[in-house]
C-alpha positions as CSV (number, residue, x, y, z in Angstrom):
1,X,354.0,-122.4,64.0
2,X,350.3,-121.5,65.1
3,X,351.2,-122.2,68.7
4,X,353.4,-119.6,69.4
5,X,351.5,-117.4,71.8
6,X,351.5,-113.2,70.7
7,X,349.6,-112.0,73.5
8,X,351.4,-112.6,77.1
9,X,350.2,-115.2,79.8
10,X,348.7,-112.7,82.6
11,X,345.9,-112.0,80.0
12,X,342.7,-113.6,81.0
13,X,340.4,-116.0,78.2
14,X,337.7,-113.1,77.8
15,X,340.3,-110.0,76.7
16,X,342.2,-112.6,74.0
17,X,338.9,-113.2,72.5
18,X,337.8,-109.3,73.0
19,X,340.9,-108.6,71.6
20,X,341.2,-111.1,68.4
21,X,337.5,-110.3,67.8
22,X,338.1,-106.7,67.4
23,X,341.4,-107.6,65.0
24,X,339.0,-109.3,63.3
25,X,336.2,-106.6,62.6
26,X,338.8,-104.0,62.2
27,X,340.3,-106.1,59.6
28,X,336.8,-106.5,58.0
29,X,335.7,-103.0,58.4
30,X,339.6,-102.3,56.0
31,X,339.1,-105.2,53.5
32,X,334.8,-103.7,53.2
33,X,335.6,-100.3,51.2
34,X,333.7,-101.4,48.3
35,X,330.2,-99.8,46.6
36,X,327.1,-100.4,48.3
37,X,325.2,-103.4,46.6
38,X,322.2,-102.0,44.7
39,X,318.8,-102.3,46.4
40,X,315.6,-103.9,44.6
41,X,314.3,-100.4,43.8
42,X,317.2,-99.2,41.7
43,X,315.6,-102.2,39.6
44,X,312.6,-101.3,39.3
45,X,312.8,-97.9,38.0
46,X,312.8,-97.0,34.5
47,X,316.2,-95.9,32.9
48,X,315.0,-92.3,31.9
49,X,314.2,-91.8,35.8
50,X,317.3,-92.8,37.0
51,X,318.9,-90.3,34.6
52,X,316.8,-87.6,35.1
53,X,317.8,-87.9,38.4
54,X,321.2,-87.3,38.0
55,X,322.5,-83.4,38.8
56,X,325.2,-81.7,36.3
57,X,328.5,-81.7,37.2
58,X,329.9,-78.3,37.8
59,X,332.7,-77.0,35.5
60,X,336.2,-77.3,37.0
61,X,336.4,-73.7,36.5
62,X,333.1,-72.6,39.4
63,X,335.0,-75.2,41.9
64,X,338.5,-73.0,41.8
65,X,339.0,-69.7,43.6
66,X,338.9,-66.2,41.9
67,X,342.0,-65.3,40.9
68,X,343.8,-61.6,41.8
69,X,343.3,-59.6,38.7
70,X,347.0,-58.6,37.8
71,X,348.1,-55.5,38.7
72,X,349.7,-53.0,36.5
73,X,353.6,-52.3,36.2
74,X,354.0,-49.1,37.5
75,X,351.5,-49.5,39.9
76,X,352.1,-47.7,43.8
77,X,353.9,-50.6,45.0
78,X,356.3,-50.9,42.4
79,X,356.4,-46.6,42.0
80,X,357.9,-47.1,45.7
81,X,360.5,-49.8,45.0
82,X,361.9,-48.2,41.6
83,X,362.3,-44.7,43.0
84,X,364.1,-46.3,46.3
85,X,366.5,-48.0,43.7
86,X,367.3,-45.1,42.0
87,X,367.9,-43.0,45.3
88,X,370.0,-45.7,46.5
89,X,372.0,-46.1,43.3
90,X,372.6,-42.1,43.0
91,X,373.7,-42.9,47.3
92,X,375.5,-45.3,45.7
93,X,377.2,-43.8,43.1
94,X,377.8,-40.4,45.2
95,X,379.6,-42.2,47.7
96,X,381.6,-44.3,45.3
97,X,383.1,-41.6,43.7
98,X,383.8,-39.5,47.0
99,X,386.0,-42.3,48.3
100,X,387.5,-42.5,44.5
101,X,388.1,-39.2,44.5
102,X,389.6,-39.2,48.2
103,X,392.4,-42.3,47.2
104,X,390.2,-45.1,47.5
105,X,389.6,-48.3,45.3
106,X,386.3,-49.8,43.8
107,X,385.9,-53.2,45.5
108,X,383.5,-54.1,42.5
109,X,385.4,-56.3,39.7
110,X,382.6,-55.9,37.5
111,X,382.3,-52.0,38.3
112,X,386.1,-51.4,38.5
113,X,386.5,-50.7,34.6
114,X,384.1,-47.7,34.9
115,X,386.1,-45.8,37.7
116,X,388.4,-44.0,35.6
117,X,386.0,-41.3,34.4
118,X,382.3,-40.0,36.2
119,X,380.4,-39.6,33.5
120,X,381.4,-44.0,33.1
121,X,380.6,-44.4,36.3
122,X,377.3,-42.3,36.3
123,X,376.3,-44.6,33.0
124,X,377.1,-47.5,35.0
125,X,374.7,-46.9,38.0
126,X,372.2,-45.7,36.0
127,X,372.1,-48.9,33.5
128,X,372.2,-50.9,37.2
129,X,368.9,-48.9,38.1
130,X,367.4,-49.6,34.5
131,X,368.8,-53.4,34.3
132,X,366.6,-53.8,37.9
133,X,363.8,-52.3,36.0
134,X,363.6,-54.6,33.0
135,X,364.1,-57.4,35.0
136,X,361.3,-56.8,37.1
137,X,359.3,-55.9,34.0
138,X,360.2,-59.6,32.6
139,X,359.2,-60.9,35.6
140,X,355.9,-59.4,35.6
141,X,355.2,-60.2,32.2
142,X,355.8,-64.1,32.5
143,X,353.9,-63.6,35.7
144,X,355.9,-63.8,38.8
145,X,354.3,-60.7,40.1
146,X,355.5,-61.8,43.6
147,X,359.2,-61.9,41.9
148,X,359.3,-58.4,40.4
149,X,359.1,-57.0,43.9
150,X,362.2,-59.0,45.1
151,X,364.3,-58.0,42.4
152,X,364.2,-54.2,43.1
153,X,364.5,-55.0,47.0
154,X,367.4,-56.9,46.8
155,X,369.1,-54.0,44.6
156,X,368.2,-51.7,47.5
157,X,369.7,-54.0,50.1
158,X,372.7,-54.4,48.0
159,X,373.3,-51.0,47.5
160,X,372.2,-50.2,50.9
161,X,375.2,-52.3,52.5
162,X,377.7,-50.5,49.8
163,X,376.7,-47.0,51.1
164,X,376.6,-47.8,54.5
165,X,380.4,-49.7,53.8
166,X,381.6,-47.1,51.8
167,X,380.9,-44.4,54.3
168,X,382.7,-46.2,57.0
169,X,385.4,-46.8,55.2
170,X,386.1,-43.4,54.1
């Protein structure tokens, strides 16, 4: 079992031992991660010098970054978002009831029930516009400040694509 050769024959004498006695130290050097043995001075010193020695640890709380100080609600960035929501959603609702009033059919299931009178359908686009709002206000409350901007922008691509659809299909 110990005679089976790993290295092939064309290697010379002097690069199998190079070779095995770097395997060797490299194996060492692996198995060696252990703490330094203590000299003869750390002996010889008192204990109240060793410990005065010692530095404070720093509180977990200088090691971490600052973090952002949280913005407020209706701050510019979110001022932006909410009033493109509501222009879109009065787009929205604008060209919804054009092509109602023209022949045309609500693709909507959940906005079909409102189509039967504007002043339903006005309430309905304008409870969309506030839902958007309280859920970003949610969102910014448990702190998913980087949430409470997608929700409004995905209202406005949504109703983007329905204006854009409903005016081609008119």
């Amino acid at each position: 079992m110990l005679n089976k050769r790993v290295l092939p024959k064309c290697c010379s004498q002097s690069l199998r031992l190079a070779l095995t006695t770097s395997l060797f130290l490299f194996c060492g050097l692996a198995v060696a991660q252990t703490a330094p043995e203590p000299t003869l001075i750390s002996y010889k010193t008192p204990a109240y010098q060793t410990t005065a020695a010692i530095q404070p640890v720093q509180s977990a709380d200088s090691l971490l970054p600052v973090a952002p100080s949280q913005h407020n609600f209706f701050d510019e960035k979110n001022r932006l978002l909410f009033s493109t929501v509501a222009m879109f959603s009065a787009a929205h609702f604008g060209v919804t009831h054009m092509n109602l009033s023209n022949g045309g059919r609500e693709l909507n299931p959940v906005v079909r029930p409102f189509t039967g009178s504007t002043a339903a359908l006005a309430t309905n686009f304008a409870g969309q516009t506030a839902g958007v709002v309280a859920i970003s206000y949610l969102l910014h409350k448990t702190g998913h400040h980087r949430l409470e901007r997608v929700a409004p922008a995905i209202n406005i691509a949504s109703s983007a694509f329905a204006v854009a659809y409903g005016l081609s299909h008119r």
